[in-house]
Structure formats: structure tokens, C-alpha cells
C-alpha positions as CSV (number, residue, x, y, z in Angstrom):
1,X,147.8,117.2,66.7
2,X,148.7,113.8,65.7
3,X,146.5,111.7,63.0
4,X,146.2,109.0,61.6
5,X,147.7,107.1,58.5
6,X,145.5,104.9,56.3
7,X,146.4,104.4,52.5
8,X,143.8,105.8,49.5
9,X,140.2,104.3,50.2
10,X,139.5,102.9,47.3
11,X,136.1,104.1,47.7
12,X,136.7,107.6,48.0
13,X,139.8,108.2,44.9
14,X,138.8,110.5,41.8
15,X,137.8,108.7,39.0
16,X,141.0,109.7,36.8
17,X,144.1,109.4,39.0
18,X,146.6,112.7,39.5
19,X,150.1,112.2,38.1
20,X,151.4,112.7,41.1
21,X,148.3,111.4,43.6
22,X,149.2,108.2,45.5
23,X,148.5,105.0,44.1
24,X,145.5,102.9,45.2
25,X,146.1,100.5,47.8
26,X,146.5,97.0,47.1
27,X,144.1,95.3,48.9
28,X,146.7,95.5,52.3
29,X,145.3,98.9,53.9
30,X,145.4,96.7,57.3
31,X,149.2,96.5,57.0
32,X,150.0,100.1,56.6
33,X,148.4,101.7,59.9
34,X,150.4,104.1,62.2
35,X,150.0,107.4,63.8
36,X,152.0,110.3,62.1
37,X,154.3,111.4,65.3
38,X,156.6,114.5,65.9
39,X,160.4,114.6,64.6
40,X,163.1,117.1,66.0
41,X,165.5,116.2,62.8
42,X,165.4,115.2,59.3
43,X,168.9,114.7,57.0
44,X,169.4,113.0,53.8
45,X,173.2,111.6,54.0
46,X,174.8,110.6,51.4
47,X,178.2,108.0,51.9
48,X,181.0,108.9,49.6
49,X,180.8,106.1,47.3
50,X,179.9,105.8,43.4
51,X,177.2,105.7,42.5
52,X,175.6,107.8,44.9
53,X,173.5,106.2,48.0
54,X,171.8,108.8,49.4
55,X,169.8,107.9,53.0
56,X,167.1,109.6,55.1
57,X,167.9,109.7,58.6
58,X,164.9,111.0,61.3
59,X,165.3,112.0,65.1
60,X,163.2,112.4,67.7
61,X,161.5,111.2,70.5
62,X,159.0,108.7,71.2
63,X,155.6,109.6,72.8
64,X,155.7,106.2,74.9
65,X,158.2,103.9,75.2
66,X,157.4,100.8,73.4
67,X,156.3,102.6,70.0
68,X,157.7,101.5,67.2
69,X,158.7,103.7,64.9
70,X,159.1,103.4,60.9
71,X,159.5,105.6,57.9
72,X,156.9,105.0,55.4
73,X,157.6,106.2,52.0
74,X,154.2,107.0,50.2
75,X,152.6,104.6,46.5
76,X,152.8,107.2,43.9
77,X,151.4,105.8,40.5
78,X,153.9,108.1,38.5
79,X,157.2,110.0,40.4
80,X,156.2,113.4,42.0
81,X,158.4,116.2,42.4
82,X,158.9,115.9,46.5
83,X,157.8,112.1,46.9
84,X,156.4,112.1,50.8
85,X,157.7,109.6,53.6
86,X,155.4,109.7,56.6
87,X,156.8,109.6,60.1
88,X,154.7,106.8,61.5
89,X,154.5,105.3,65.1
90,X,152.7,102.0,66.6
91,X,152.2,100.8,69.7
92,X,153.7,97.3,68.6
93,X,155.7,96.6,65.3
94,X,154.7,98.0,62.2
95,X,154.6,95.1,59.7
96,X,157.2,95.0,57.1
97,X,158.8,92.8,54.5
98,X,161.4,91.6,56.8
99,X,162.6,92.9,60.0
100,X,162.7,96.6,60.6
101,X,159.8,98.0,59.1
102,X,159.6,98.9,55.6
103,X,161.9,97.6,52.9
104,X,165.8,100.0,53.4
105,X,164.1,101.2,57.0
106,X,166.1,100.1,59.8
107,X,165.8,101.3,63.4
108,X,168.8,102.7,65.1
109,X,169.1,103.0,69.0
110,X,169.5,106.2,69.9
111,X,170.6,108.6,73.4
112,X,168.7,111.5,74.4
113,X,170.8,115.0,74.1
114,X,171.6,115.8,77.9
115,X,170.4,119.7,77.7
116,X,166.7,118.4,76.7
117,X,164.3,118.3,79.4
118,X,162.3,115.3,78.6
119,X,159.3,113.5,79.8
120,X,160.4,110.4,82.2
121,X,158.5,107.9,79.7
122,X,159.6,109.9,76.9
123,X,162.2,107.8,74.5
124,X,164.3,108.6,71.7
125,X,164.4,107.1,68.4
126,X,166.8,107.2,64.9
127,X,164.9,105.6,62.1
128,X,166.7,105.6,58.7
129,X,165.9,104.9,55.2
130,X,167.8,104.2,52.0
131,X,166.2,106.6,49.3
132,X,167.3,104.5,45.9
133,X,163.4,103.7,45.1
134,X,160.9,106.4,46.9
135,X,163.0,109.9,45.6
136,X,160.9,112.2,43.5
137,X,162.5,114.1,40.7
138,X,163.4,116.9,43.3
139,X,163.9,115.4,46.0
140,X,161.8,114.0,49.3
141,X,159.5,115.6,51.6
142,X,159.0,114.3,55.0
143,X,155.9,114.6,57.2
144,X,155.2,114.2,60.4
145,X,152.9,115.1,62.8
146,X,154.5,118.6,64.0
147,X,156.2,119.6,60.9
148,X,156.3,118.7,56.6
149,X,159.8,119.3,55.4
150,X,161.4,119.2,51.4
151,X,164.7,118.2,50.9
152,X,166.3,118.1,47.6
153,X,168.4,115.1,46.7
154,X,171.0,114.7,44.5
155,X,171.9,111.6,42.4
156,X,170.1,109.2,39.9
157,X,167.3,108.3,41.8
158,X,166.3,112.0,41.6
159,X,167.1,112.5,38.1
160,X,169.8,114.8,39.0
161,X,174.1,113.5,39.1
């Protein structure tokens, strides 16, 4: 059930753009490939500090060991409602502006719970991402390749304090 991730072929976008429809690419549809994968968990944190810094944190587990994995917030010309953040794997690293994947991704290591009966090869991940620049006025939806889940997420990003 898994598919792939391309950006908007410029080819194939309506001649008005959406409000909300994703922005074009520009010009680096190489960079951005991945394969959406599954996710067990998806929480937005939020440190108790001032202002408020709230984060995306995604588990699950790999389907091979050396995948990378990444969150991938989606271009949006003008801020949706739920702005999407694509769980995307790769069998090596997925490019990025510095190490870690995308800008605010890092990649934390993570244990498998013990009760889980688990593929040897299988491999677990915690990816994170801060949510200061890719929140819609709601809040964040987050898709992956087993599941799409909203979250609403307080503080000025969202347009909410």
C-alpha cells in the first residue's frame, strides 16, 4: 500500500492554482523523492517555554534497515487549514539543507517496545520536526502510507495563542 512521493508536475497543475493546492515545484523535483511508509504514532509536543515551540514527533518502524527516514512538510502557495507533512522513507539519505533531512527534521534513535513482535530486519525510527514555519491555520495533518491523521496546534504559527 505504499506509494510514491513526487512534488506537483508542472505539467499536469490546473491553470489557476487552489488557495490551498501545493505550490509548484521549483525546478528540484529530483531532490524530494521518497516512499510514503507506515507510522505507529504521531504527537505534536510543545516545551513549556514563551513563545510557544510546538514539535511533531513520529514513531514507527522501518521496513528495512538502512532507510532513512524524514518528515517532509508539503509547498503550499497560501496557508491551508491542516498543512500536510508526509512520512517519507529512502533507501539512502534523503537530501536536505544540512544534515538530518529537511530544515527543523532531525532523526532520533529509537528502541523497539519489547511486547511487539517484529520482523528480524524490521527497525524502529523517531523522526521529529519543529512546526514554526509548515502549521496551517488549524493545525497539521500527517500522512503516511497506512494512516492520514489532523492534529490541531496551538500557538502563533497556527494563528491561535
Amino acid at each position: 500500500m505504499s506509494q510514491d512521493y513526487y512534488p506537483a508536475d508542472p505539467s499536469s497543475a490546473p491553470d489557476t492554482p487552489q488557495p490551498d493546492a501545493p505550490a509548484e515545484p521549483d525546478g528540484s523535483a529530483e531532490q524530494h523523492r521518497g516512499r510514503l511508509i507506515e507510522y505507529e504514532q504521531a504527537n505534536v509536543i510543545t516545551p513549556m517555554i514563551q513563545p510557544p515551540q510546538p514539535r511533531l514527533v513520529v514513531d514507527g518502524h522501518k521496513p528495512r534497515p538502512g532507510m532513512e527516514v524524514a518528515l517532509m512538510p508539503v509547498t503550499y502557495i497560501q496557508q491551508p487549514e491542516f498543512w500536510e507533512i508526509h512520512v517519507l522513507g529512502s533507501p539512502g539519505a534523503l537530501p536536505s539543507d544540512g544534515p538530518g533531512g529537511p530544515p527543523g527534521a532531525t532523526q532520533l534513535p529509537a528502541e523497539p517496545p519489547v511486547a511487539t513482535q517484529l520482523p528480524a530486519e524490521s527497525t524502529a525510527y523517531s523522526v521529529h520536526l519543529d512546526l514554526a514555519s509548515c502549521t496551517g491555520t488549524i493545525g497539521i495533518e500527517v500522512v503516511g502510507a497506512n494512516q492520514r491523521e489532523r492534529m490541531v496546534v496551538y500557538g502563533p504559527a497556527a494563528g491561535t495563542e
